[in-house]
N, C-alpha and C positions, 0 to 999 in steps of 0.2 A: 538180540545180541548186545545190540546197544547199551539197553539197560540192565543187562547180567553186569557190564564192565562197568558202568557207575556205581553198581553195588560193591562190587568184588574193591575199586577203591576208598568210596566210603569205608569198609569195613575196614580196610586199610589205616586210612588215617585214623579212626576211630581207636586202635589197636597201638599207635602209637608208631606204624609204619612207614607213613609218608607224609605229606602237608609240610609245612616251615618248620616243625619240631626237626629237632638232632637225629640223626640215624641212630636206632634201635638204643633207646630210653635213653641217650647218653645226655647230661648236663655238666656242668661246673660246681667241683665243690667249694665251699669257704675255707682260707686255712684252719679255723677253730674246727669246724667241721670233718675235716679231713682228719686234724690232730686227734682227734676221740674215737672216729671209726676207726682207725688204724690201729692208734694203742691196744682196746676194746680185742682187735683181732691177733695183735699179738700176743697180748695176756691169753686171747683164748685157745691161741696154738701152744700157749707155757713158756713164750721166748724170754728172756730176761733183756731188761734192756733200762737204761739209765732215764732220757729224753729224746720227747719225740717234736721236731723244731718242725711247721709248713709257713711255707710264704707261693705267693701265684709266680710263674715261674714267666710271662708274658707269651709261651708256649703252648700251641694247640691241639688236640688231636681228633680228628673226623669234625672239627669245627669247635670244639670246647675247650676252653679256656683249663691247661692243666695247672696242678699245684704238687709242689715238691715238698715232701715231707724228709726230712735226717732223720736216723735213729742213732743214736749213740749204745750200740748191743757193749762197750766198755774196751777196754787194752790199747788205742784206741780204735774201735772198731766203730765207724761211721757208712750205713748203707743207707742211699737215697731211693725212695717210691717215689715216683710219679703218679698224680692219679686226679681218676674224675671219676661221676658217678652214672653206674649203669643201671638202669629201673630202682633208685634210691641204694644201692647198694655200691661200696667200694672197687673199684677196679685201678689196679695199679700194672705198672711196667711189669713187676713180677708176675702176674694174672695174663697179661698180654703185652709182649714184646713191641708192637707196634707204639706205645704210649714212648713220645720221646723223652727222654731223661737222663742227657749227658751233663755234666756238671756245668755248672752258668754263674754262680758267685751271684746267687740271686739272696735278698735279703740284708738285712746291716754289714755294714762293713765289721771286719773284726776290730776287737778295743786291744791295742798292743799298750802295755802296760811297761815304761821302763824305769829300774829301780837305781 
């Protein structure tokens, strides 16, 4: 019995289930990182959209370091993802609500320009 439940964990962490890694494949993306998978998935939904800004947001989720991306979709229409990466692949706010991503003025300050 014993050694059924050594296996049954091994297999586990082996899988990518337990041990000190992140629950279920989650990591940290880079904001370049995040900027290219994002764009990459809107272009491939057909969304039109100006620029996509990511900066780290100091923000965690299930222990990973999230990063905010802006989109500027134009008028001005600006929607923030939140996101990290789950088995190498994008996950954002939009994909799962639990990813925190309330607005935080994270990144340069704005350049107010007066004439």
């Amino acid at each position: 019995m014993r050694a059924a439940l050594v296996l049954a964990a091994l297999a586990m962490v082996a899988a990518g289930c337990g041990g000190s890694g992140s629950p279920a494949g989650l990591r940290a993306a880079t904001p370049p990182l995040a900027k290219r998978l994002l764009a990459n998935r809107l272009r491939a939904s057909q969304l039109t959209f100006h620029w996509v800004a990511c900066v780290r947001t100091g923000r965690a989720y299930a222990g990973v370091s999230v990063v905010r991306c802006n989109v500027d979709f134009g008028d001005p229409h600006i929607e923030g993802y939140c996101a990290v990466l789950r088995t190498g692949r994008l996950l954002t706010n939009h994909d799962d609500p639990a990813i925190p991503c309330r607005h935080d003025d994270a990144g340069p300050p704005p350049i107010i320009v007066h004439s």
